[in-house]
C-alpha positions in Angstrom: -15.6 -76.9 95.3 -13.9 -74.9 97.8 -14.5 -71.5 95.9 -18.9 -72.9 95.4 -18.5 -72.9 99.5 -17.0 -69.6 99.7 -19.6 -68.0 97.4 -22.7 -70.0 99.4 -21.3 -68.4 102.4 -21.2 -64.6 101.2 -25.0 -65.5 100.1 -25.9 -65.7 103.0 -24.0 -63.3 105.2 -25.5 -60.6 102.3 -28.8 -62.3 102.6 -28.1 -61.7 106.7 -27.0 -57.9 106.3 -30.2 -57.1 103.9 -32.5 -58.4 106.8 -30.6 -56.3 109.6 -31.0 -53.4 107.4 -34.8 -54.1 106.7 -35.2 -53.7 110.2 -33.3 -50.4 110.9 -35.6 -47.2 110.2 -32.9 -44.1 109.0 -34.2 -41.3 110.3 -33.7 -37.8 108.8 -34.3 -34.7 111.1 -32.5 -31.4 111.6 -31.2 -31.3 115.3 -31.1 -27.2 115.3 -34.5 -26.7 116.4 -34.7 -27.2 120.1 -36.5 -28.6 122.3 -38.0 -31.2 119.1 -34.3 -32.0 118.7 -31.1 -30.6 119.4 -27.7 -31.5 120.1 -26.6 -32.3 124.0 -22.9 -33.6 124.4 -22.9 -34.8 121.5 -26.3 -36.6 121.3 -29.3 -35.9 119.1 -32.2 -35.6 121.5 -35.4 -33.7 122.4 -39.2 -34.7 121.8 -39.2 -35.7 118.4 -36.2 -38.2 119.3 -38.2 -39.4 122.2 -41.4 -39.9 120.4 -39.6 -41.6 117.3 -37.6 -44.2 119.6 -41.6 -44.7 121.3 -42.9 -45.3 117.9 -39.8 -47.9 116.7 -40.5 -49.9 120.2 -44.1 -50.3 118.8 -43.2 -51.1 115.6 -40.4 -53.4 116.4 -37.7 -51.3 114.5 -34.6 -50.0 115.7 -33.5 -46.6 114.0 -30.5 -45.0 113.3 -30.4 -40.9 113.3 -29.5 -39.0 110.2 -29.0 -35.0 111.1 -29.6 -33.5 108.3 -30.3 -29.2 107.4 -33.9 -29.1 107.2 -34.3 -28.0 103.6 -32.4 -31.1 102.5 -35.0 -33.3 105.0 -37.4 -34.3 101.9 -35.0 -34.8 99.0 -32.8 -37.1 101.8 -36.5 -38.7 101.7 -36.7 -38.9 98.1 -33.5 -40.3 97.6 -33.9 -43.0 99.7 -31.2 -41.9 102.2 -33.6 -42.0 105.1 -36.7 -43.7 105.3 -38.8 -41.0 107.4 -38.2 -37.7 108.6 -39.3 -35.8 112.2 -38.3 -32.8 112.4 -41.2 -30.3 113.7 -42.1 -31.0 109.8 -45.6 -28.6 109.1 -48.1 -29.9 106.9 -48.5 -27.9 103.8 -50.6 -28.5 100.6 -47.2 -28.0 98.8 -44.9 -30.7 100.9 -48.0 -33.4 100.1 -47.4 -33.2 96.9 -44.0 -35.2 97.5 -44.5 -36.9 100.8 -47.7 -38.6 102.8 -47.7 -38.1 106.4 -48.5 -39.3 109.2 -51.5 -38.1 111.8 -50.7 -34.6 113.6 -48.6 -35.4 117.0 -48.7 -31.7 117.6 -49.9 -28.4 116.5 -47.6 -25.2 116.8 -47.7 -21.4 115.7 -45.1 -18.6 114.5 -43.9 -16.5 117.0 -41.0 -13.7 116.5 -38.7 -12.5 118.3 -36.7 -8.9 118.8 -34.0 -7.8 120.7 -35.0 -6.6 124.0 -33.2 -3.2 123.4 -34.5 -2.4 120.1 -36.1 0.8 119.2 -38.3 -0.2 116.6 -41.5 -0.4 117.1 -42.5 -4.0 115.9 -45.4 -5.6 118.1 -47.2 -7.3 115.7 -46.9 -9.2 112.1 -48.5 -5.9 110.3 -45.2 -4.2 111.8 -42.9 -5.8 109.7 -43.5 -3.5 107.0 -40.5 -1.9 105.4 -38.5 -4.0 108.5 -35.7 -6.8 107.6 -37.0 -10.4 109.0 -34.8 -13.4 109.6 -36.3 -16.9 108.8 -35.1 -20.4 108.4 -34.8 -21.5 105.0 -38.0 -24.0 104.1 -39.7 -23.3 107.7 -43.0 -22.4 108.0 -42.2 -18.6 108.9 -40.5 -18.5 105.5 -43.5 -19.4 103.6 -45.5 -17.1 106.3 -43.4 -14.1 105.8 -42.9 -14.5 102.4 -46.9 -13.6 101.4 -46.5 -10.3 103.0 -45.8 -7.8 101.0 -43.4 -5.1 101.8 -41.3 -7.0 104.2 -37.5 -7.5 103.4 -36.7 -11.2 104.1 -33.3 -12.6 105.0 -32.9 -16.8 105.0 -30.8 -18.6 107.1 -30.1 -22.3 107.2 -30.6 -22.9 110.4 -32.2 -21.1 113.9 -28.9 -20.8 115.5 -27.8 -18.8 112.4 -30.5 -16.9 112.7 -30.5 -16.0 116.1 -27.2 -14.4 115.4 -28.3 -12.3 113.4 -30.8 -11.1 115.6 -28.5 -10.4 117.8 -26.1 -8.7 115.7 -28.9 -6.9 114.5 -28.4 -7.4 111.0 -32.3 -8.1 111.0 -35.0 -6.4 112.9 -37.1 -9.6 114.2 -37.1 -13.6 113.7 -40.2 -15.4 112.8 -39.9 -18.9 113.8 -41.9 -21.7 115.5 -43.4 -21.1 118.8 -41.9 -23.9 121.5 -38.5 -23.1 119.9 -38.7 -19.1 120.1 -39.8 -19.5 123.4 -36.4 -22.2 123.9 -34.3 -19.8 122.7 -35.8 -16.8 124.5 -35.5 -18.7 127.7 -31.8 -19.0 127.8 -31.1 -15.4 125.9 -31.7 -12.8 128.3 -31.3 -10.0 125.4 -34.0 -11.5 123.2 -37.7 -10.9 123.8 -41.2 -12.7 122.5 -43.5 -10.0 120.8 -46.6 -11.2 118.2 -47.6 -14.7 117.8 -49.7 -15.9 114.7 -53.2 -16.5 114.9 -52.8 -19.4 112.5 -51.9 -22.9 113.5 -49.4 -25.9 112.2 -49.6 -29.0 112.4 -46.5 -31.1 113.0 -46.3 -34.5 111.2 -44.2 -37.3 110.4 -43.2 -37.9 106.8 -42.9 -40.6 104.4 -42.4 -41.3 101.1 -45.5 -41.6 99.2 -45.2 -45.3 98.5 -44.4 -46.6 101.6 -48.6 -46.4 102.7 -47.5 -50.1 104.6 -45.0 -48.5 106.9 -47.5 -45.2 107.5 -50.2 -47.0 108.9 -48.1 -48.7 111.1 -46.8 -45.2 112.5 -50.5 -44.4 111.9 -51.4 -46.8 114.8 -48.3 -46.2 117.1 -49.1 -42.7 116.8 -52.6 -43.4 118.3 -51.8 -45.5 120.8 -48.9 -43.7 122.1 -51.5 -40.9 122.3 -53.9 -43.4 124.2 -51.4 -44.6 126.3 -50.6 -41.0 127.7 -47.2 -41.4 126.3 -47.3 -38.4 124.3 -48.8 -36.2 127.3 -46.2 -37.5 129.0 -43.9 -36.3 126.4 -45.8 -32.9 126.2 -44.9 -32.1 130.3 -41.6 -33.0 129.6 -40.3 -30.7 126.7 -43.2 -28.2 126.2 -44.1 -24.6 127.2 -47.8 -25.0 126.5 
């Protein structure tokens, strides 16, 4: 009898953990791309952190941060070892054919960057010809960079990474996304912006494509964050333009 009470009891405390977990949102995102999220004594933060914990409060979730290197984001997602992902994610054809996501909370462009005493002559894209260009591995100035032809292309996992190369000048530019080139430009007085693409990107949240309960519920926070002036708000507080 005394073991039967013992066993009831571990029902329900597993029973208890299962609905505290139901309600905490894991969220994957790569905090190496400043100012969407980066690392400040010892704290993920930045505007996709701050929109995320907007969107939870609507939702009635609580979250729990997973930093993860960006190419791992969407097999993290897959896996079930998060249950979304912001991360100054694009929108591409490619990525919706293994996540949905959610409506555009901002749109974005490729910008590269140069050393300030370089003597090449790089001021636009069409420049990069026969040049050696640093990217981030699975960003949008990888998949940009690597349609053009003639153009030697060097991966990095993350900006940082990249940004050290730059200045080592073991490549000749970085193409990466516009608010964080201009971030890192900002605070590195040897590094200067040059072309910017006439293209845009759309920054989204994803989700796995199942969960089509969960996305309309970001869906809707998403919209009336954006009614609310929430996300303007947001906008002023970490953006350049």
């Amino acid at each position: 009898m005394k073991n039967m009470k013992w066993l009831w009891m571990l029902c329900i405390m597993v029973a208890g953990c299962g609905l505290k977990k139901q309600d905490i949102l894991y969220v994957g995102t790569d905090a190496e791309f400043p100012p969407f999220e980066y690392i400040d004594q010892d704290k993920i933060v930045g505007f996709d952190i701050d929109l995320i914990n907007e969107i939870a409060k609507f939702i009635k979730k609580d979250i729990k941060i997973m930093n993860i290197s960006f190419d791992g984001l969407i097999p993290a997602l897959q896996s079930k070892k998060v249950d979304l992902i912001i991360s100054g994610m694009t929108i591409t054809e490619d990525r919706r054919k293994s996540v949905a996501f959610s409506q555009v909370y901002y749109t974005s462009r490729e910008q590269m960057i140069i050393l300030n005493k370089t003597t090449t002559d790089i001021n636009t894209l069409e420049d990069l010809q026969n040049k050696k260009v640093g990217v981030v591995l699975g960003f949008t100035g990888d998949i940009l960079i690597s349609e053009m032809k003639y153009v030697n292309v060097e991966r990095f996992n993350n900006v940082s990474s990249a940004i050290l190369a730059l200045q080592a000048q073991k490549v000749d530019a970085l193409v990466i996304d516009f608010e964080t080139a201009h971030n890192y430009v900002s605070v590195h007085s040897d590094l200067k912006l040059v072309a910017t693409s006439s293209t845009q990107e759309d920054y989204a949240i994803a989700l796995r494509l199942q969960d089509q309960e969960l996305l309309e519920k970001i869906n809707e926070a998403i919209t009336k964050l954006k009614d609310h002036g929430t996300i303007g708000t947001l906008y002023k507080k970490y953006l350049t333009e």
